[in-house]
N, CA, C and O of each residue as an XYZ file, in Angstrom:
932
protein
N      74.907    125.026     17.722
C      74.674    123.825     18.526
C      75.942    122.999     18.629
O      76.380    122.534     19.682
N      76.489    122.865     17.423
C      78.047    122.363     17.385
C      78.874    122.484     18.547
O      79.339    121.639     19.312
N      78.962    123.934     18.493
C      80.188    124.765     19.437
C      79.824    124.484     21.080
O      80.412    124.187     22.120
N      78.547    124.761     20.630
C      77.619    124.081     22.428
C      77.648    122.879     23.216
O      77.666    122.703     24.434
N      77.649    121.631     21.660
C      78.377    120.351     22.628
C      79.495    120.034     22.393
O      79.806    118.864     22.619
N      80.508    120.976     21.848
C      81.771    120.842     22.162
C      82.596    121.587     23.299
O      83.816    121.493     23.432
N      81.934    122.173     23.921
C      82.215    123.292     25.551
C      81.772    122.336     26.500
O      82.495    122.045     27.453
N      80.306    121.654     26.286
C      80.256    120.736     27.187
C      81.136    119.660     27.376
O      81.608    119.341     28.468
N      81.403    118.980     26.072
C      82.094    117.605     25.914
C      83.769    118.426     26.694
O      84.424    117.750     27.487
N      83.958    119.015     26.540
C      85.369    119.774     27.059
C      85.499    119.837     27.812
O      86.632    119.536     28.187
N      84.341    120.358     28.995
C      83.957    120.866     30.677
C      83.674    119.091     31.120
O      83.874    118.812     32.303
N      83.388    118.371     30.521
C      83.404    116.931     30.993
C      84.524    116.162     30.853
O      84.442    114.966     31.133
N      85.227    116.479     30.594
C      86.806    116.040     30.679
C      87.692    116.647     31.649
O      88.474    115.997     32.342
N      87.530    118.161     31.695
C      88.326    118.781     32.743
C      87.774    118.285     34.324
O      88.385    118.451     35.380
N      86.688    117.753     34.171
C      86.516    117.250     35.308
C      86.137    116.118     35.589
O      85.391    115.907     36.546
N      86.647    115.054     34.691
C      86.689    113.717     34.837
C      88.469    113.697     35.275
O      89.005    113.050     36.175
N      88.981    114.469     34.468
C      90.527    114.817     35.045
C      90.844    115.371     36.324
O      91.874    115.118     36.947
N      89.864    116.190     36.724
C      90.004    116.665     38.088
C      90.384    115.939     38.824
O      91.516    115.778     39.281
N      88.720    115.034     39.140
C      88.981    114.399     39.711
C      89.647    112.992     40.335
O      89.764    112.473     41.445
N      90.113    112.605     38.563
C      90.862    111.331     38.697
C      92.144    111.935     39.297
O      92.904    111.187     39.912
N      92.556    113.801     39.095
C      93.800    114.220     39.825
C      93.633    114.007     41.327
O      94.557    113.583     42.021
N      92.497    114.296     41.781
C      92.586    114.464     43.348
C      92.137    112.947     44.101
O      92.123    112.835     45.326
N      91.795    111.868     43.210
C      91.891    110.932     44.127
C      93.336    109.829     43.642
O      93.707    108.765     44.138
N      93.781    110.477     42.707
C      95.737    110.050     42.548
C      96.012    110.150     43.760
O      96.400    109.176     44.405
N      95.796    111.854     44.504
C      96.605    112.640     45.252
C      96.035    111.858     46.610
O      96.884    111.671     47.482
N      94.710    111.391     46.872
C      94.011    111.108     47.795
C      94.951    109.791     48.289
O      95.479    109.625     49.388
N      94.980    108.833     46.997
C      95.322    107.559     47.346
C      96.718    107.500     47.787
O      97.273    106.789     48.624
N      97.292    108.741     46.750
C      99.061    108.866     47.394
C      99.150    108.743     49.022
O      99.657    107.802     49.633
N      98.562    109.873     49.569
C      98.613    109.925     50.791
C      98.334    108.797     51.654
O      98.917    108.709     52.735
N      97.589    108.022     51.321
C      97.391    106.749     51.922
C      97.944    105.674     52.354
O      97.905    104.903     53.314
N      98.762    105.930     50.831
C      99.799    104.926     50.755
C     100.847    105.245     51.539
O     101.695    104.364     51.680
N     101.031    106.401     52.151
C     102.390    107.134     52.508
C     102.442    106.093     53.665
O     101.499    105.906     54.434
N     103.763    105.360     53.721
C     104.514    104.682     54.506
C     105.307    104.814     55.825
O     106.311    105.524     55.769
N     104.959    104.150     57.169
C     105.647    104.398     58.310
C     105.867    103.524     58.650
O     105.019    102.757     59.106
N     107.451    103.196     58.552
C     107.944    101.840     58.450
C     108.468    101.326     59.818
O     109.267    100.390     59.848
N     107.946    102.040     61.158
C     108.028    101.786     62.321
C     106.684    101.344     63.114
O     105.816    102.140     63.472
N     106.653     99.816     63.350
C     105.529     99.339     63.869
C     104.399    100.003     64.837
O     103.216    100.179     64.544
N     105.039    100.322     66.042
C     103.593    100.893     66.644
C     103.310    101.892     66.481
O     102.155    102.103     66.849
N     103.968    102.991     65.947
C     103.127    104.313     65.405
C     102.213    103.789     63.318
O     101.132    104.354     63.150
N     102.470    103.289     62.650
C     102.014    102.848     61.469
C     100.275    102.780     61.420
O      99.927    101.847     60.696
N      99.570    103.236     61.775
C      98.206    102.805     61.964
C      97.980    104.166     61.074
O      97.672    103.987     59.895
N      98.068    105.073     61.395
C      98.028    106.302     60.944
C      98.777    107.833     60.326
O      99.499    108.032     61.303
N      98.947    108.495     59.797
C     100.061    109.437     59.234
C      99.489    110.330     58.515
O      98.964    110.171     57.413
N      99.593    111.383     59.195
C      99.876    113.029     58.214
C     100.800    113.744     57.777
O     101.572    113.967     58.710
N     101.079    114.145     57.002
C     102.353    114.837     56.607
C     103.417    114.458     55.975
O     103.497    113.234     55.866
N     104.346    115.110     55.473
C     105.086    114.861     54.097
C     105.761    113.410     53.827
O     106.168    112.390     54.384
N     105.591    114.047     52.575
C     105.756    112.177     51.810
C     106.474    112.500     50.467
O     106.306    113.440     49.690
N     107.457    111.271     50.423
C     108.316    111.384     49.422
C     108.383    109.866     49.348
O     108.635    109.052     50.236
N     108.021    109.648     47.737
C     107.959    108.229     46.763
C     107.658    106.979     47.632
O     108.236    105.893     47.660
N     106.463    107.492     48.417
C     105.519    106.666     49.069
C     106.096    106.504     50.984
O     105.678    105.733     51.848
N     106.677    107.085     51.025
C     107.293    106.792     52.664
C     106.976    108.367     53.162
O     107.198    109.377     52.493
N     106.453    108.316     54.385
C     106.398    109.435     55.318
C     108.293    110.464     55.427
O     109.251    109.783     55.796
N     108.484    111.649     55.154
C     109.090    112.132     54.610
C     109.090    113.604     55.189
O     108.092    114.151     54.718
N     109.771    114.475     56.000
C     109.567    115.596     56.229
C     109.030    115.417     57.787
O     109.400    114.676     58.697
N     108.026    116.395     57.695
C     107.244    117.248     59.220
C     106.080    115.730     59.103
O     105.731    115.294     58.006
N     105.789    115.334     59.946
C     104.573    115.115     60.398
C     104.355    113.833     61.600
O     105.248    113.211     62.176
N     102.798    113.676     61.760
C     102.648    112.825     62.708
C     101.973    111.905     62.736
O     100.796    112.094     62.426
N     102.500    110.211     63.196
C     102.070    108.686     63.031
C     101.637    108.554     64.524
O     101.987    108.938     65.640
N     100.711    107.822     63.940
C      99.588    107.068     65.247
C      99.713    105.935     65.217
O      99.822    105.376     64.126
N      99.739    105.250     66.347
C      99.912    103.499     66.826
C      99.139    103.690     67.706
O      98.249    104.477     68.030
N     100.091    102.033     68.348
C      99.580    102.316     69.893
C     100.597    103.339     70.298
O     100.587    103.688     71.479
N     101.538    103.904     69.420
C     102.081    105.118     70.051
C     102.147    106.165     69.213
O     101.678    105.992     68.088
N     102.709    107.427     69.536
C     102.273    108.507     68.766
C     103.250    109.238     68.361
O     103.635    109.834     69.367
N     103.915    109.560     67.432
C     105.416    110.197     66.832
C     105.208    111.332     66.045
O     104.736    111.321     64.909
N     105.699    112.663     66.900
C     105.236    114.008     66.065
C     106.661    114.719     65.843
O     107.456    115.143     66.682
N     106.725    114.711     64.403
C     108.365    115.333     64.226
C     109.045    115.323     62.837
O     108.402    115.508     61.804
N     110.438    115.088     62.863
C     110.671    115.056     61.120
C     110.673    113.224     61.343
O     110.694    112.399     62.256
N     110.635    113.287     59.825
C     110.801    111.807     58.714
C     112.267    111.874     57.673
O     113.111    112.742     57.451
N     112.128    111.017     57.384
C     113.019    110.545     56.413
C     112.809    109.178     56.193
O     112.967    108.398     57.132
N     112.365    108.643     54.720
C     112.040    107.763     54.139
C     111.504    106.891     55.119
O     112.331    106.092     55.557
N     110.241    106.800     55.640
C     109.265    106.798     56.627
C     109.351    105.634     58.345
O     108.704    104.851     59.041
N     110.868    106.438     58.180
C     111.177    106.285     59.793
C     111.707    107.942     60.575
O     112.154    108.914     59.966
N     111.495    107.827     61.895
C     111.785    109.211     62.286
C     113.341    109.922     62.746
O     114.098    109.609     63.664
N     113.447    110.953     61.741
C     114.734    110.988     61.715
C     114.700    112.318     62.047
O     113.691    112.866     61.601
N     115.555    113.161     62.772
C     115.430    114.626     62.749
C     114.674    115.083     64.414
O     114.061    114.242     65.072
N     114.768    115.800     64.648
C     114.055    116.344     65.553
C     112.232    115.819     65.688
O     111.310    115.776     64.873
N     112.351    115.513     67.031
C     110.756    114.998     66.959
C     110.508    114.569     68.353
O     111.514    114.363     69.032
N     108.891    114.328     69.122
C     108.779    114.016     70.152
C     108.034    112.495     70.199
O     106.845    112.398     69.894
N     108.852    111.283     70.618
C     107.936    110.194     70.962
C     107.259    109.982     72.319
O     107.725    110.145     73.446
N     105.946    109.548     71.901
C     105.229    109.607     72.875
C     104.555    107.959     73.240
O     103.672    107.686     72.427
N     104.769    106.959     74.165
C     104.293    105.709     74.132
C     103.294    105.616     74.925
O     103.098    106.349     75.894
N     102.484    104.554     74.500
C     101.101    104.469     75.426
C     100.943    104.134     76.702
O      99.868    103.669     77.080
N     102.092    104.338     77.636
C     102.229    104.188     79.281
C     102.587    105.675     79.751
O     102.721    105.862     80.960
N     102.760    106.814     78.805
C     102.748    108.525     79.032
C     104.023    108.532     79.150
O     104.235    109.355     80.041
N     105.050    108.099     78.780
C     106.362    108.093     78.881
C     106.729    108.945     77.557
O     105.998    108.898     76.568
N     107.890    109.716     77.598
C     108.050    110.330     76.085
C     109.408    110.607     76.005
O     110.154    110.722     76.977
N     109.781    110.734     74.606
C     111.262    110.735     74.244
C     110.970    112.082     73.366
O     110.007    112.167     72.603
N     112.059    113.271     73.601
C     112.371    114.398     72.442
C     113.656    114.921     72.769
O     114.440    115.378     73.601
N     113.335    114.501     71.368
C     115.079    115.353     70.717
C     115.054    114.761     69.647
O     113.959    114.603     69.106
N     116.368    114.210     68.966
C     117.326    114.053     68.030
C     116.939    112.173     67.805
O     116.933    111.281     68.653
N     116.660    112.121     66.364
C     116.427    110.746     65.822
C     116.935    110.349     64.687
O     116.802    111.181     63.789
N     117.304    109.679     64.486
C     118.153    108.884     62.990
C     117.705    107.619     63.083
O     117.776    106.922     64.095
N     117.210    107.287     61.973
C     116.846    106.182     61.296
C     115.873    105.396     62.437
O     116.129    104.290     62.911
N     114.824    106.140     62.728
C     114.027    105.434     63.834
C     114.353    104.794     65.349
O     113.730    103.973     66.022
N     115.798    105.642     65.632
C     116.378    105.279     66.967
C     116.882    106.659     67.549
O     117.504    107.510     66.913
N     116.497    106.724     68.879
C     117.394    107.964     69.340
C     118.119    107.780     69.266
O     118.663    106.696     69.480
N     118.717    109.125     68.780
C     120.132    109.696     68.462
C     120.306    110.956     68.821
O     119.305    111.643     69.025
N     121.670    111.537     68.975
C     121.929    112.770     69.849
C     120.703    113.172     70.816
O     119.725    112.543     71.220
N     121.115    114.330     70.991
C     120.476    115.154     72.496
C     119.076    114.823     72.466
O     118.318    114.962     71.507
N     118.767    114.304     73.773
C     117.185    114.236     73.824
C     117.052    114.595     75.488
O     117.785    115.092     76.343
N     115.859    114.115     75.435
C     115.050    114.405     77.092
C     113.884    113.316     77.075
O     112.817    113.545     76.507
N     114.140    112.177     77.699
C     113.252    111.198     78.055
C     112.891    111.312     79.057
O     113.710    111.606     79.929
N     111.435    111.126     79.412
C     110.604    111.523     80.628
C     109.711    110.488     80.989
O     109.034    109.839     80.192
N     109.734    110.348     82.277
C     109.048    108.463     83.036
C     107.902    109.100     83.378
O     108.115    109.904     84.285
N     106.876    109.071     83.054
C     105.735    109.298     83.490
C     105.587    108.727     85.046
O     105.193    109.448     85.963
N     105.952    107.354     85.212
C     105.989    107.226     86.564
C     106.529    107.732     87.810
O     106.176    107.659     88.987
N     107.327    108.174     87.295
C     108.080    108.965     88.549
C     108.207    110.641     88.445
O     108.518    111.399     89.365
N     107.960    110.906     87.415
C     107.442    112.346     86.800
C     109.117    112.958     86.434
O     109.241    114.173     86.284
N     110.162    112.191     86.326
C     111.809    112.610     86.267
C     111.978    112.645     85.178
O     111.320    111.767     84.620
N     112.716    113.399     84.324
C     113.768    113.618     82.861
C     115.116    113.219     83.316
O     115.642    113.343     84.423
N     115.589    112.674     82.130
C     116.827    112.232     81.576
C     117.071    112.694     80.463
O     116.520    112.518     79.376
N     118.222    113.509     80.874
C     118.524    114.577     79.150
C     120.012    114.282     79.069
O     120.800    114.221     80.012
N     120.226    114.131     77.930
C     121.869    113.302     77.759
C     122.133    113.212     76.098
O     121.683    114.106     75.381
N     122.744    112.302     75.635
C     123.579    111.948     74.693
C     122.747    110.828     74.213
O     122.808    109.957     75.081
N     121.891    110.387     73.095
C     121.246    108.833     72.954
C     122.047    108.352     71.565
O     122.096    109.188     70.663
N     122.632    107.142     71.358
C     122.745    106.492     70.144
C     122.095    104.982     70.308
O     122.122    104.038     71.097
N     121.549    105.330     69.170
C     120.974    103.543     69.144
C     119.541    103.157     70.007
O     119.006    102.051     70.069
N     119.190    104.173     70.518
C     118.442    104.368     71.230
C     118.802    103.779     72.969
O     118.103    103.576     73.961
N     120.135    103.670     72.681
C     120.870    103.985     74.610
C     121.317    104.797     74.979
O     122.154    105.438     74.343
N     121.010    105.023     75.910
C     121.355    106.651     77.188
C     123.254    106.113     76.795
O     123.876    105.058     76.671
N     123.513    107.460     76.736
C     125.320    107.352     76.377
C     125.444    108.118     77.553
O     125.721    107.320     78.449
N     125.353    109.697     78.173
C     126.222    110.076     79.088
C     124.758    111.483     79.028
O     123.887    111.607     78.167
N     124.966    112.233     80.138
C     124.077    113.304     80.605
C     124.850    114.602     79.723
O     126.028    114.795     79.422
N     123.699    115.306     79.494
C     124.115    116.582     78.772
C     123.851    117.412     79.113
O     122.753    117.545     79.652
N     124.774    118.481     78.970
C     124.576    119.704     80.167
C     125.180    121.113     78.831
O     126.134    121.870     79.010
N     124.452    121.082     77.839
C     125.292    122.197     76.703
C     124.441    123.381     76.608
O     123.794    123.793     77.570
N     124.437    123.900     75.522
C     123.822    125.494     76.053
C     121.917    125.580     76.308
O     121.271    124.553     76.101
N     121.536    126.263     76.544
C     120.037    126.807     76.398
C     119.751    126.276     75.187
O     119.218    125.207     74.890
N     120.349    127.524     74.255
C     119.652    127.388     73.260
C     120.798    127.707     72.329
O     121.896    128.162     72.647
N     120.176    127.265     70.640
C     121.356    127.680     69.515
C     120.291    128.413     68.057
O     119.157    128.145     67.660
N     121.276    129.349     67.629
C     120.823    129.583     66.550
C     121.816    129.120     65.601
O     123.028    129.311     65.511
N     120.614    128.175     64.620
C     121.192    127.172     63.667
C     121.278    128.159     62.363
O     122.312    128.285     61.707
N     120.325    128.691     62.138
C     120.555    129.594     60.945
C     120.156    131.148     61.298
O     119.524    131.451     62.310
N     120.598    132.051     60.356
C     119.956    133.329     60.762
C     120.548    133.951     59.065
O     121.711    133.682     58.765
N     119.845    134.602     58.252
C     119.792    135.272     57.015
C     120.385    136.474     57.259
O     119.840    137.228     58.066
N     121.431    136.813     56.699
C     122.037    138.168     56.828
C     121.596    139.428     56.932
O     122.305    140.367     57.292
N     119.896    139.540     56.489
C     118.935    140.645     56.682
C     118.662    140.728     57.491
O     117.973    141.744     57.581
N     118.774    140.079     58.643
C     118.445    140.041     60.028
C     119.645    140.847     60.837
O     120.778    140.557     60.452
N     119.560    141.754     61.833
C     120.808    142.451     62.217
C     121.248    141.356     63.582
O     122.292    140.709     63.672
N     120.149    141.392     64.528
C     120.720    140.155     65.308
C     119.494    139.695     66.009
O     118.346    139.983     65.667
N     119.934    138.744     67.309
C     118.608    137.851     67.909
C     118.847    137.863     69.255
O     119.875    137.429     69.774
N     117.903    138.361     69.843
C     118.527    137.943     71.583
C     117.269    136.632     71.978
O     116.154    136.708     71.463
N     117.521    135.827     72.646
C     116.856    134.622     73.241
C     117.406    134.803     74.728
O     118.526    134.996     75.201
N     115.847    134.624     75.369
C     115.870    134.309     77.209
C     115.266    134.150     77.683
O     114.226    134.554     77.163
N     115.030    133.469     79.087
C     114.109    132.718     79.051
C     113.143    133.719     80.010
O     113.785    134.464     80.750
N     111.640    133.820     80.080
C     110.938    134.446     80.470
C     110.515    134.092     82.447
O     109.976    133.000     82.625
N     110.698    134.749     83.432
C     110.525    134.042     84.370
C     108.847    134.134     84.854
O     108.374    135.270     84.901
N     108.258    133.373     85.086
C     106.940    133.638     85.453
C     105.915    133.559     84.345
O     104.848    134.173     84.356
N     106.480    132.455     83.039
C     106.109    132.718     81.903
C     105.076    131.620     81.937
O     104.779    131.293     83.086
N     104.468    130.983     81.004
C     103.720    129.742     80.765
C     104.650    128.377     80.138
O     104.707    128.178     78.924
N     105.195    127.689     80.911
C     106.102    126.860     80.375
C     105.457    126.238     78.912
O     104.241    126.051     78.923
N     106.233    125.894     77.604
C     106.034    124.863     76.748
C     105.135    126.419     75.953
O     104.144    126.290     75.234
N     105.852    127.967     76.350
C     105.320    129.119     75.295
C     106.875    129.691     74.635
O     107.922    129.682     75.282
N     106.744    130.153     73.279
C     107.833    131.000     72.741
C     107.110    131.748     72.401
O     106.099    131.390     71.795
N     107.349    132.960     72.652
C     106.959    134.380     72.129
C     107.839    134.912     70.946
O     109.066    134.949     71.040
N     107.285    135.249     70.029
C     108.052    136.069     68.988
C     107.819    137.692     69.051
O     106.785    138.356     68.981
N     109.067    138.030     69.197
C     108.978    139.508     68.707
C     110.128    139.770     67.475
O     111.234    139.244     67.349
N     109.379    140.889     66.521
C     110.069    141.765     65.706
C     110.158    142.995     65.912
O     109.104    143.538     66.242
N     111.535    143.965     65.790
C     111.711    145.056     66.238
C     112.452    145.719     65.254
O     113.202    145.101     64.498
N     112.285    147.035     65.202
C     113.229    147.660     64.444
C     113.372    149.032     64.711
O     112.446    149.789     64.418
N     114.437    149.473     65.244
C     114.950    150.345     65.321
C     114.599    150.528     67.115
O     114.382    151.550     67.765
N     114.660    148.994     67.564
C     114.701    149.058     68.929
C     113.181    149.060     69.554
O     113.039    149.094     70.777
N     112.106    149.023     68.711
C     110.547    148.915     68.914
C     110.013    148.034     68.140
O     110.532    147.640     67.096
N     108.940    147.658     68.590
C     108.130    146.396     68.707
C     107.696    146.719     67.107
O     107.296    147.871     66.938
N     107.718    146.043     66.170
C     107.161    146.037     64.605
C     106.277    145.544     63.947
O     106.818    145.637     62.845
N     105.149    145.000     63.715
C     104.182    144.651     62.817
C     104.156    145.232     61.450
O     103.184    145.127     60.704
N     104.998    145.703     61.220
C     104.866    146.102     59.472
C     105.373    145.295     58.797
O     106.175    145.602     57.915
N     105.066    144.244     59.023
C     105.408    143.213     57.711
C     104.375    142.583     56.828
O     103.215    142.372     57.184
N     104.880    142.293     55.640
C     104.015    141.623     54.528
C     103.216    140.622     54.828
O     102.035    140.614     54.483
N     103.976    139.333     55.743
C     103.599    138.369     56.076
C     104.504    137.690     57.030
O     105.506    138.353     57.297
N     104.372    136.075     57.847
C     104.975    136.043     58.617
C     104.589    134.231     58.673
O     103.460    133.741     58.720
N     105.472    133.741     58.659
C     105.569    132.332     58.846
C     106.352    131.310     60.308
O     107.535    131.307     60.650
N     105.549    130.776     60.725
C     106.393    129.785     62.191
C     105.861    128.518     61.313
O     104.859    128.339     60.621
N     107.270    127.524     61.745
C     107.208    125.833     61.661
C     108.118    125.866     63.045
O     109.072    126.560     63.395
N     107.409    124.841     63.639
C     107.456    123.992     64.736
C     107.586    122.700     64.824
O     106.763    122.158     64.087
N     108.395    121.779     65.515
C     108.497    120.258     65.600
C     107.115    120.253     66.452
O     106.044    119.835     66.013
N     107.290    120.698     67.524
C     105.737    120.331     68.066
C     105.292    121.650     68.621
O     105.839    122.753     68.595
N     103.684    121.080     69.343
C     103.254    122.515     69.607
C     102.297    123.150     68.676
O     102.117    122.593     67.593
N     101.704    124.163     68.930
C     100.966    124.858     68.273
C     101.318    126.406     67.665
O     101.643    127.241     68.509
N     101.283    126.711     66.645
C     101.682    128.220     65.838
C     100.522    129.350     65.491
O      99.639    129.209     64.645
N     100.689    130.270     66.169
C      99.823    131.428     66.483
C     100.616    132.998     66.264
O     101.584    133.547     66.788
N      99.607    133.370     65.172
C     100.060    134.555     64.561
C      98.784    135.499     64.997
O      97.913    135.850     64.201
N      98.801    135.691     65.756
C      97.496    137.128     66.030
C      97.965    138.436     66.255
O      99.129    138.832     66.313
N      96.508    139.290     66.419
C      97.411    141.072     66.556
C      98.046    140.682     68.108
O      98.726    141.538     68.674
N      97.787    139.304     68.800
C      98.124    139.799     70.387
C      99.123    139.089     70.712
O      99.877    139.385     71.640
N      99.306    137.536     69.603
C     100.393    137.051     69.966
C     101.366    135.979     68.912
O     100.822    134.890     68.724
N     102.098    136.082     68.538
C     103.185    135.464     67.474
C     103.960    134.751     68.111
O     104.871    135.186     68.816
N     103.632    133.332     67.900
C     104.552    132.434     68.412
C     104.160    131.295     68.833
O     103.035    131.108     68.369
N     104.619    130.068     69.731
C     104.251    128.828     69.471
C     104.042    128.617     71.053
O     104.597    129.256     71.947
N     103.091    127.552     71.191
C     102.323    127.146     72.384
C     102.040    125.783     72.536
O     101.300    125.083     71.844
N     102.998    125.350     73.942
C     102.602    123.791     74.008
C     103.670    123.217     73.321
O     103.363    122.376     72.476
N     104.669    123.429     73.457
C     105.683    123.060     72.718
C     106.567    121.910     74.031
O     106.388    121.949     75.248
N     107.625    120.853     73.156
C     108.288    120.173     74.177
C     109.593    120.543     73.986
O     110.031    120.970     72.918
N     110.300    120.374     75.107
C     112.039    120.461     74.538
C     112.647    119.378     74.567
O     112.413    118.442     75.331
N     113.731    119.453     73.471
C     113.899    120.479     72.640
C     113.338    121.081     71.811
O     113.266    120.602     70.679
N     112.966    121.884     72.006
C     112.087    122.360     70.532
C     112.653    123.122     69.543
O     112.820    124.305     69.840
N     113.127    122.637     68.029
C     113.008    123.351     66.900
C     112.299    124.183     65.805
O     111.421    123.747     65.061
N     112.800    125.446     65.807
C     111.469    126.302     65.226
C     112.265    127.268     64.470
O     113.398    127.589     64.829
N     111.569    127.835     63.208
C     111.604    128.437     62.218
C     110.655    129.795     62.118
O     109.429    129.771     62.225
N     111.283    130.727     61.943
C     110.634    132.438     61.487
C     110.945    132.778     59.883
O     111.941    132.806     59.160
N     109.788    132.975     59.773
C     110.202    133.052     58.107
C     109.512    134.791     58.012
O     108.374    134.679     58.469
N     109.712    136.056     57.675
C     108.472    136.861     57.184
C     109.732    137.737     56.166
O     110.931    137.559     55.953
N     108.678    138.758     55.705
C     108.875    139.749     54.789
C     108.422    140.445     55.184
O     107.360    140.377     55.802
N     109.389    141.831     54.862
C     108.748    143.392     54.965
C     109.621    144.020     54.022
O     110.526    143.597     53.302
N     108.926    145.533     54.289
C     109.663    146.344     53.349
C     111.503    146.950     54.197
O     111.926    147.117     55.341
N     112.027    147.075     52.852
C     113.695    147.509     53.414
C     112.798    148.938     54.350
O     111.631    149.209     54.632
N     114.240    149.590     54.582
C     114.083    150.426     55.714
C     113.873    152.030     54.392
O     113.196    153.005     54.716
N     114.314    151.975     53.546
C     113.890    153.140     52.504
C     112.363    152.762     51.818
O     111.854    153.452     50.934
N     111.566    151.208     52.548
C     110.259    151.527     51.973
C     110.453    151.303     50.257
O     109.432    151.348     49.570
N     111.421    151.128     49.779
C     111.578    150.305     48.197
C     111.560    149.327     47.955
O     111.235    148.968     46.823
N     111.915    148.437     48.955
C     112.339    146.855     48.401
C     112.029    146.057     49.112
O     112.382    146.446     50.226
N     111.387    144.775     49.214
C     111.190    144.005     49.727
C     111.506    143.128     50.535
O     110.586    142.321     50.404
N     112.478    142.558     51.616
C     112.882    141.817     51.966
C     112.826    140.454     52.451
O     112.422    140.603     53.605
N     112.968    139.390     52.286
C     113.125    138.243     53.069
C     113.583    138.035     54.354
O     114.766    138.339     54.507
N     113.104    137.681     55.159
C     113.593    137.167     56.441
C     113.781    135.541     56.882
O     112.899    134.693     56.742
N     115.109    135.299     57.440
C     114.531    133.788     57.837
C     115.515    133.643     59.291
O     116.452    134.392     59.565
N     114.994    132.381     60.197
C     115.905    132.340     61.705
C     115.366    130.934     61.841
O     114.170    130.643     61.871
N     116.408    130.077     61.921
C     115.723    128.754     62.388
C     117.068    128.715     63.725
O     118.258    128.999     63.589
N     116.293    128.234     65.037
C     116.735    127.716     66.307
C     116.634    126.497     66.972
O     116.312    125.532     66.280
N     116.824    126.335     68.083
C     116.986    125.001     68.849
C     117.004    125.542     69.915
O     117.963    126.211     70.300
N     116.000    125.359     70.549
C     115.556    125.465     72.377
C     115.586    124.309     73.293
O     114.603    123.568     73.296
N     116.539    124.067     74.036
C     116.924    122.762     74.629
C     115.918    122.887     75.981
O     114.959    122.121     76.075
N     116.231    124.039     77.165
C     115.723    123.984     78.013
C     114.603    123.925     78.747
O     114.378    125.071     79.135
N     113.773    123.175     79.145
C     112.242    123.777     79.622
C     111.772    125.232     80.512
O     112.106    125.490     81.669
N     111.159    125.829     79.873
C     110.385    127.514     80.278
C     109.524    127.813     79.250
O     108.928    127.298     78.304
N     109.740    129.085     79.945
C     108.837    129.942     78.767
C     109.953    130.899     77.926
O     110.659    131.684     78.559
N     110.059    130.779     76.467
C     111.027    131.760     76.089
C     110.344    133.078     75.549
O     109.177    133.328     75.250
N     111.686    133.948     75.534
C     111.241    134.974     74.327
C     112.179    135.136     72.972
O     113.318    135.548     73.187
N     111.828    134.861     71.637
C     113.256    135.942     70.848
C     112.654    136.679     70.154
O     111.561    136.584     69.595
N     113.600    137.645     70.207
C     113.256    138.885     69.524
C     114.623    139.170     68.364
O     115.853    139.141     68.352
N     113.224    139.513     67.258
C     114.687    139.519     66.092
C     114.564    141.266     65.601
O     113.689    142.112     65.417
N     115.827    141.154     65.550
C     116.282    142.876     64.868
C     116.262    142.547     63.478
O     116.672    141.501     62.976
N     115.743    143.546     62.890
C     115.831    143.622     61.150
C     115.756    145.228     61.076
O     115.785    145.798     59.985
């Protein structure tokens, strides 16, 4: 009988701890900070020592989906204000900064240029697209744009040995915006704005079938279409 209410008294602690763990974690999130007025009403996504932090997206009367840094928007991201007007690209410290594409809902026109401070500096006219990183296991990447495609789609392909590949372990997309879709029919992101920044992460086996490999490709898609890349491994 001893041993019996000491398993119980034990199992009532691990879950008086539980759950005092998950509403720590609950309230953390709550607290997570967006220190820019009209998006602040609301916030998902990463948080560091109480400020919005990383990937995610604040609700106001306007709506900000993109990176953070100590919970203003810094990094790649799309603003969106409540008259349908929208700003994407490049942000530092809650002001456009570098390359973006601001779009007037009223007149249905883009302005893609140079922003500091959040003022138009000069029009930008630089490449398509860039690859920012690419992992040496990767042999190479072709990017282009698809004609007749579904604008605001990237298609992913993997190939090897010059054909289309699905033999991998697993397979990871991050996206600034947009939606990420891994099916048998289609890999890749949908509904996306430009610029759009995006990340391929997967694993497969080496080409002798022994060893495991890592894969990684992070890019920058400036132009509006439909793309494709296809990575060699």
């Amino acid at each position: 009988m001893k041993t019996f209410s000491l398993i119980r008294l034990l199992l009532s602690v691990l879950i008086i701890v539980s759950i005092s763990k998950s509403s720590y974690s609950q309230k953390s999130e709550e607290n997570c900070r967006v220190l820019l007025h009209p998006i602040n009403d609301s916030y998902e996504g990463g948080c560091k020592k109480g400020f919005a932090h990383g990937k995610g997206i604040a609700k106001g009367k306007d709506l900000y989906e993109g990176k953070f840094k100590m919970g203003l928007p810094h990094g790649i991201g799309k603003y969106t204000w409540a008259n349908g007007n929208t700003y994407t690209g490049g942000w530092k410290k809650g002001k456009m900064n570098g390359v973006g594409t601001y779009y007037s809902a009223s007149n249905g026109e883009d302005l893609k240029g140079i922003w500091e401070e959040n003022e138009f500096i000069k029009e930008y006219k630089g490449p398509a697209y860039n690859i920012t990183y690419k992992s040496t296991s990767i042999e190479k990447v072709n990017i282009y744009a698809l004609n007749g495609g579904i604008p605001g789609t990237i298609d992913i392909e993997l190939r090897r040995d010059g054909y289309k590949n699905h033999n991998f372990n697993y397979i990871f997309l991050n996206g600034m915006t947009g939606m990420q879709e891994t099916s048998s029919n289609f890999i890749g992101f949908k509904g996306v704005a430009y610029p759009f920044e995006g990340n391929v992460k997967f694993q497969a086996l080496s080409r002798t079938g022994i060893t495991t490999i890592n894969y990684s490709l992070d890019f920058v898609i400036n132009d509006k279409g439909a793309w494709k890349v296809i990575i060699y491994y």
